[in-house]
Backbone as CSV, one residue per row, in Angstrom:
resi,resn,N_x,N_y,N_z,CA_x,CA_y,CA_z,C_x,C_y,C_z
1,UNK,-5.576,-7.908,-16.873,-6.384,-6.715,-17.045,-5.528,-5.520,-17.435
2,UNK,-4.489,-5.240,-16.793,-3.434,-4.113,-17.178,-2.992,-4.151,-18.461
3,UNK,-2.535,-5.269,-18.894,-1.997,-5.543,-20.374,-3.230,-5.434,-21.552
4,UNK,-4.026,-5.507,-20.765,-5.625,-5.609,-21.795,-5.967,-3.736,-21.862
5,UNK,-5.638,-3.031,-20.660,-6.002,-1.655,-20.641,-5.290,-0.611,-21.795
6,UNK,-3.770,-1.446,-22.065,-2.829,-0.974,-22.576,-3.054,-1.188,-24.141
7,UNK,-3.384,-2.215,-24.252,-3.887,-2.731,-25.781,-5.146,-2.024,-26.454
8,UNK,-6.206,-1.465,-25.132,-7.315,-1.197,-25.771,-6.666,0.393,-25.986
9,UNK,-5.939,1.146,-25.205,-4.979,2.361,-25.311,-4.705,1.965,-26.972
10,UNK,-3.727,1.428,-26.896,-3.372,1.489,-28.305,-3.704,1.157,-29.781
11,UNK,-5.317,0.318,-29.136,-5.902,0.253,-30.543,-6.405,1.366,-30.757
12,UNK,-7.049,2.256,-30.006,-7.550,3.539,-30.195,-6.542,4.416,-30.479
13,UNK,-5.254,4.871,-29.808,-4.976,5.879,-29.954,-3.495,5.744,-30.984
14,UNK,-2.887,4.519,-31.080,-1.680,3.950,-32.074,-1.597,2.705,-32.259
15,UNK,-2.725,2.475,-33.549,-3.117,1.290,-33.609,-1.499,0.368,-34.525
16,UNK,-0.568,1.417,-34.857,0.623,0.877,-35.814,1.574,0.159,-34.314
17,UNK,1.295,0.430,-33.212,2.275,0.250,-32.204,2.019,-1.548,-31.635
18,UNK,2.645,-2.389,-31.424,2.193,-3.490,-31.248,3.074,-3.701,-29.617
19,UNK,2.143,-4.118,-28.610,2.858,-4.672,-27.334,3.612,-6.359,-27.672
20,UNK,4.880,-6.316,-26.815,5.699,-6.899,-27.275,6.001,-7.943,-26.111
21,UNK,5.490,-9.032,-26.296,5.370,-10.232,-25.227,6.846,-11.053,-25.062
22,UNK,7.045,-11.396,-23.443,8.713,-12.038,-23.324,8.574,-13.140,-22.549
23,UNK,9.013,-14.286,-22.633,8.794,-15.107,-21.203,9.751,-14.843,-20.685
24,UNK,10.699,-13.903,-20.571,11.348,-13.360,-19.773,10.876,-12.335,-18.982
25,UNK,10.804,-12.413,-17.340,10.307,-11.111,-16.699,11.184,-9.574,-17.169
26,UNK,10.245,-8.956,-17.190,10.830,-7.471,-17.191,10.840,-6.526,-16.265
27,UNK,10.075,-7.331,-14.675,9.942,-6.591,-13.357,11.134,-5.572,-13.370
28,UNK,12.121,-5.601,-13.868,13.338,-4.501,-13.595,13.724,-3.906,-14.690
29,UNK,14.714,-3.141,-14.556,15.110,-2.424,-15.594,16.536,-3.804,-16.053
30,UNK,17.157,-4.110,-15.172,18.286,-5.440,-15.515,17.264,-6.400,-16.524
31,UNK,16.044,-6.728,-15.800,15.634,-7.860,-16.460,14.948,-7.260,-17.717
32,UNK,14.416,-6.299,-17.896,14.022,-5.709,-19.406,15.074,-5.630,-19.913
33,UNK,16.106,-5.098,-19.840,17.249,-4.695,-20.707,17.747,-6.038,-21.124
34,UNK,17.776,-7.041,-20.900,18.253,-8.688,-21.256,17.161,-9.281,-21.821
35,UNK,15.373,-9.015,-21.632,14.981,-9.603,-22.535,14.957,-8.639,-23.939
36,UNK,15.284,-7.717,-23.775,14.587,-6.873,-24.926,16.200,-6.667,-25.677
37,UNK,17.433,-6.770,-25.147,18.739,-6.996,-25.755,19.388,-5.445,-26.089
38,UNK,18.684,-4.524,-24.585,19.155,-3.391,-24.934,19.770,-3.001,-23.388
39,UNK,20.680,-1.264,-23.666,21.133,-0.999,-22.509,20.129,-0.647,-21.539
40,UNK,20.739,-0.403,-19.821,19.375,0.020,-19.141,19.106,1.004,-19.685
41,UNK,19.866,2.060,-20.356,19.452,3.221,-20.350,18.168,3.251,-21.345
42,UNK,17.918,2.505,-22.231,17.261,2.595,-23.515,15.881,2.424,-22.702
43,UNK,15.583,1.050,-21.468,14.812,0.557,-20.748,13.894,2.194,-20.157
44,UNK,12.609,2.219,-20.302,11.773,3.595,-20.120,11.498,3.563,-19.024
45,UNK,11.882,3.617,-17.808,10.839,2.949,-16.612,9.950,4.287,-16.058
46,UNK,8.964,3.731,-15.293,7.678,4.997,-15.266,7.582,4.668,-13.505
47,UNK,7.765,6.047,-13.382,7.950,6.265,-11.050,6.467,7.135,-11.231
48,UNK,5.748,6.540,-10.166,4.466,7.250,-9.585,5.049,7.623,-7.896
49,UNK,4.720,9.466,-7.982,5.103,9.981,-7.370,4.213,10.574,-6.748
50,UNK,3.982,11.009,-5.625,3.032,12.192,-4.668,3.901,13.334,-4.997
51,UNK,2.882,14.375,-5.722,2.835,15.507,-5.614,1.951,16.468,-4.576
52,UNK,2.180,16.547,-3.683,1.444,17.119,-2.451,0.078,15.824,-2.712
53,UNK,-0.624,16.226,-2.697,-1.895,14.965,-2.877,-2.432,14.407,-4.019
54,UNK,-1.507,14.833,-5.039,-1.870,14.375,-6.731,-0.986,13.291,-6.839
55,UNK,-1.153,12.401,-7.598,-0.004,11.612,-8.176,0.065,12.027,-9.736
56,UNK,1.456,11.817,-9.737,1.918,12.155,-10.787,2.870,11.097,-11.607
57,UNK,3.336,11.005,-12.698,4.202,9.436,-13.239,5.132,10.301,-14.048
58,UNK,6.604,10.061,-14.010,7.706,10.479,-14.351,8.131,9.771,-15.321
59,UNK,8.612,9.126,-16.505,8.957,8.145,-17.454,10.638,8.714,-17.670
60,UNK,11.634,7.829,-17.005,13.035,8.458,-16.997,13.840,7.066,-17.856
61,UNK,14.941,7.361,-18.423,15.651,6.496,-18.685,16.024,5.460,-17.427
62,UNK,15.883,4.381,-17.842,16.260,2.841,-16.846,17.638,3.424,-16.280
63,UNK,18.533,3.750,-16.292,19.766,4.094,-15.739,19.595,5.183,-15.202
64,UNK,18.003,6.107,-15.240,18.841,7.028,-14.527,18.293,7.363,-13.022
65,UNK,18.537,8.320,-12.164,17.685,8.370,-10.819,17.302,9.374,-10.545
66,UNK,15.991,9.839,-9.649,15.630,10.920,-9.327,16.735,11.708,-8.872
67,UNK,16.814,12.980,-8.854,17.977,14.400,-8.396,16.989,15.165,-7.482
68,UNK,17.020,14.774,-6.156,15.910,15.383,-5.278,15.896,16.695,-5.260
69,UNK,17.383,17.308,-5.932,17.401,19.164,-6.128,16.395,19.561,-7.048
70,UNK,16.952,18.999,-8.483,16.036,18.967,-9.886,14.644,18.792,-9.769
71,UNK,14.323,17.837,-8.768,12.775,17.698,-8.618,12.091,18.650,-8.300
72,UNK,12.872,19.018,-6.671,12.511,20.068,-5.761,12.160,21.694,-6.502
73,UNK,13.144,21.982,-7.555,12.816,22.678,-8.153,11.963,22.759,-9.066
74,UNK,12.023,21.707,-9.520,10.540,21.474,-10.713,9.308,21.635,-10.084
75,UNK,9.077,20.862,-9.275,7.862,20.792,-8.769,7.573,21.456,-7.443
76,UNK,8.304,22.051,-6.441,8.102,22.628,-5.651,7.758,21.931,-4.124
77,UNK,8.300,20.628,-4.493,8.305,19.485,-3.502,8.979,18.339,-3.480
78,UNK,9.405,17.848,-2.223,10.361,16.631,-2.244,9.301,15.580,-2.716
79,UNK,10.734,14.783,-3.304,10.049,13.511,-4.499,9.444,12.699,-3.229
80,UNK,8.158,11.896,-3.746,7.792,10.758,-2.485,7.471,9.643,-3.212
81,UNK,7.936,9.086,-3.169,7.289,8.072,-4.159,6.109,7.099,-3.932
82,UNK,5.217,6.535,-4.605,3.897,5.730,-4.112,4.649,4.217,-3.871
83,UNK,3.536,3.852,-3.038,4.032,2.499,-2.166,3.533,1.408,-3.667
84,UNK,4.269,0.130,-3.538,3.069,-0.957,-4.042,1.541,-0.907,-4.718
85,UNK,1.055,-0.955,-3.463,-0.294,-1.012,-3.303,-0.929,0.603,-4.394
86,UNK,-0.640,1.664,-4.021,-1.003,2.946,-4.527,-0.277,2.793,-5.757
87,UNK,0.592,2.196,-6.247,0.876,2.060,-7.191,-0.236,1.293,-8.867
88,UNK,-0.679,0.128,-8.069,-1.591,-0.317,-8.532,-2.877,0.099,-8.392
89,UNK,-3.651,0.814,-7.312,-4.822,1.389,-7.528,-4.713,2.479,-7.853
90,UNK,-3.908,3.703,-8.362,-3.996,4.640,-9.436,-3.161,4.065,-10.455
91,UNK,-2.479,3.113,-10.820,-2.272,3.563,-12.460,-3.089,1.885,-13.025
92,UNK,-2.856,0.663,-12.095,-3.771,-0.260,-12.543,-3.652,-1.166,-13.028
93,UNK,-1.819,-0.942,-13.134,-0.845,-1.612,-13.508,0.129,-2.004,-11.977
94,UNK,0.717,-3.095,-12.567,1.115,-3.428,-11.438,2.635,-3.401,-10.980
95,UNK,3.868,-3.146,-10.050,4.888,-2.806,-10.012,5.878,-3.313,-11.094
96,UNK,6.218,-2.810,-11.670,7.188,-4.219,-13.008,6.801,-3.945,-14.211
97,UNK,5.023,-3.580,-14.481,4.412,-3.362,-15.816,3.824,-1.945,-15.966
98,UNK,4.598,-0.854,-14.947,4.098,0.051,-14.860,4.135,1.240,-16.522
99,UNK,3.162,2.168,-16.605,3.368,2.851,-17.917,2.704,3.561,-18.102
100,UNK,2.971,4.817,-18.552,1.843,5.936,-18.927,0.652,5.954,-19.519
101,UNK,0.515,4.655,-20.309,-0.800,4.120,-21.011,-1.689,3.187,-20.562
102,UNK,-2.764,3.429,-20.481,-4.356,2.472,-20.500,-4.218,2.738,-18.728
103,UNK,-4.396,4.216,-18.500,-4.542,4.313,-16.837,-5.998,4.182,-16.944
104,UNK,-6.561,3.912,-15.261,-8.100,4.110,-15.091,-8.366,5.538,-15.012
105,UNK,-7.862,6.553,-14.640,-8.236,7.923,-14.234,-7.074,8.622,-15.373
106,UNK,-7.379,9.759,-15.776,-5.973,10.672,-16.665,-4.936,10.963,-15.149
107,UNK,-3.864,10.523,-15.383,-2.613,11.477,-14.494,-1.664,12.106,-15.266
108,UNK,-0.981,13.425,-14.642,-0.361,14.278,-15.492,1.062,13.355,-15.459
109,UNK,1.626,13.337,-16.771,2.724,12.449,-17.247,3.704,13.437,-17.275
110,UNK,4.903,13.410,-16.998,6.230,13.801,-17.586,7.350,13.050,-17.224
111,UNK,8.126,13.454,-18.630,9.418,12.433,-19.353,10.186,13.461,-18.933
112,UNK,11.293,12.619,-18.778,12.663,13.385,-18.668,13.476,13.310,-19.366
113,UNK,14.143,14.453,-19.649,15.041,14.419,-20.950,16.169,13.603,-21.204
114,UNK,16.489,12.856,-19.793,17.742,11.703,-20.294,16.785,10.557,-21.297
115,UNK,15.235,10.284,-21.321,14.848,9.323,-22.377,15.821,9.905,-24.194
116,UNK,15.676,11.540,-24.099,15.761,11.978,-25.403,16.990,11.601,-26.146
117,UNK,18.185,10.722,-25.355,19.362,10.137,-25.832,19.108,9.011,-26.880
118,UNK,17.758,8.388,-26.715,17.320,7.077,-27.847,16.382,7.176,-29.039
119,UNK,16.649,6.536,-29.660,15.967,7.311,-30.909,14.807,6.136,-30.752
120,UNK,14.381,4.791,-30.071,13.548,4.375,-30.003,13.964,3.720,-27.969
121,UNK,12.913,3.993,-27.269,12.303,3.756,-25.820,11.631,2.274,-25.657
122,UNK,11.812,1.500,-24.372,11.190,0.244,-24.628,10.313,0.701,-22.908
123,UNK,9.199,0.815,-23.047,8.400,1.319,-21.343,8.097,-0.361,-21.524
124,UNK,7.358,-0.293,-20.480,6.651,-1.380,-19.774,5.159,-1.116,-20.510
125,UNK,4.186,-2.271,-20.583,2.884,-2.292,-21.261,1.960,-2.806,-19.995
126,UNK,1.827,-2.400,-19.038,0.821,-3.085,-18.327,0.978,-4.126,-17.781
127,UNK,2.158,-5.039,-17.871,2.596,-6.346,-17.229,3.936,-6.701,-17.097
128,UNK,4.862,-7.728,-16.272,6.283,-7.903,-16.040,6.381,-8.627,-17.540
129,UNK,5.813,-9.165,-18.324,6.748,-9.602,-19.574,5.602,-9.259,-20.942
130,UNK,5.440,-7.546,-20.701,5.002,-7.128,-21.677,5.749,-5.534,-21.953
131,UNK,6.248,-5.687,-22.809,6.803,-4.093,-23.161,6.308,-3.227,-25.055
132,UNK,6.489,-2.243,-25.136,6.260,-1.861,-26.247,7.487,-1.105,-26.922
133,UNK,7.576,-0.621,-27.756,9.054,0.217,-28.502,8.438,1.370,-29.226
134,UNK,9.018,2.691,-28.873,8.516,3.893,-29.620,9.113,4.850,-29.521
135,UNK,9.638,6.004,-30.603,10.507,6.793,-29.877,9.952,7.567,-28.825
136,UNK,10.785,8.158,-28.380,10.359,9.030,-27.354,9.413,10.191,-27.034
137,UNK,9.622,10.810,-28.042,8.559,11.799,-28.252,7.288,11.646,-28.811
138,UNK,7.100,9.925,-30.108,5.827,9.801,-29.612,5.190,9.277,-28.531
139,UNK,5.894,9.047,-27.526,5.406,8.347,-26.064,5.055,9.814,-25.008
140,UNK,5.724,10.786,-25.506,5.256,11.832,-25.179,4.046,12.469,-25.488
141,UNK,4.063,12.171,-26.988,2.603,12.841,-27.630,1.986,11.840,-26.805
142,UNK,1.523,10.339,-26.847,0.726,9.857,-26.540,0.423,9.753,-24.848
143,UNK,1.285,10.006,-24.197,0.644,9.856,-22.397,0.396,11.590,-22.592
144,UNK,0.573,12.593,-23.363,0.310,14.052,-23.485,1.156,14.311,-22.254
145,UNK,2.167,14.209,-22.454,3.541,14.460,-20.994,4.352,15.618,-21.703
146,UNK,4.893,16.073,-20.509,5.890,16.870,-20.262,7.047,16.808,-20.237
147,UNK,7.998,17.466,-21.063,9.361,17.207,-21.038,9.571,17.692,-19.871
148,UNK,10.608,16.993,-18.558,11.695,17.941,-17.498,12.802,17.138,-17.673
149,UNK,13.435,18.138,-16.798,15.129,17.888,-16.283,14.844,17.361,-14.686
150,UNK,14.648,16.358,-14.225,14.996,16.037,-13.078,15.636,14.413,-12.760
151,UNK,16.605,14.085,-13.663,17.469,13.112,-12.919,18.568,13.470,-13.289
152,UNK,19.497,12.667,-12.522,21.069,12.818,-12.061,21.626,12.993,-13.118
């Protein structure tokens, strides 16, 4: 169903973008970066976070990690991150295939500027051995996200 949410995302909104199937898991940023034959850093991974009672989804380079200062200042609250479970009933996707596209509800998206080092991003599509490739900034236009500064 997640990989199907992501597809119907992108026939509507970038129908040139094609999700990119692996029988290799991509649950991690190690295991994406080996099927897809790139560094972690290139790997997009997407953190669903509590913002006081909103969730919110961060899309940072695979190498890099939250900066609980950088956050704190961005947002005006310590990072919390969503469990499993809350993971999958707001975005619908499941831990491993997580991604700014084909959510059930809109959540406010922002990228962080260590993605802006690659001239093409590999996120997760809705499933552990489904990913897509795009640069960065159209992955921005398309989840309508926010550039910040909050990792290390």
């Amino acid at each position: 169903m997640s990989r199907d949410s992501v597809q119907a995302f992108l026939a509507a909104h970038a129908p040139d973008i094609d999700i990119i199937d692996t029988t290799m898991s991509s649950a991690t940023v190690a295991d994406a970066a080996a099927a897809h034959g790139v560094e972690h850093a290139q790997i997009a991974k997407t953190l669903g976070l509590w913002l006081g009672d909103e969730v919110i989804l961060i899309v940072m380079s695979g190498s890099a990690r939250i900066d609980n200062q950088k956050y704190r200042s961005q947002f005006g609250h310590k990072a919390r991150m969503l469990n499993a479970e809350d993971i999958v009933v707001k975005t619908g996707h499941p831990v491993g295939g997580v991604c700014p596209f084909g959510l059930p509800a809109p959540l406010r998206v922002f990228a962080d500027i260590s993605l802006q080092s690659f001239p093409v991003i590999i996120p997760a599509a809705g499933g552990v051995q489904c990913a897509l490739k795009l640069s960065p900034q159209r992955m921005v236009e398309l989840a309508k996200a926010e550039w910040v500064d909050v990792a290390q």
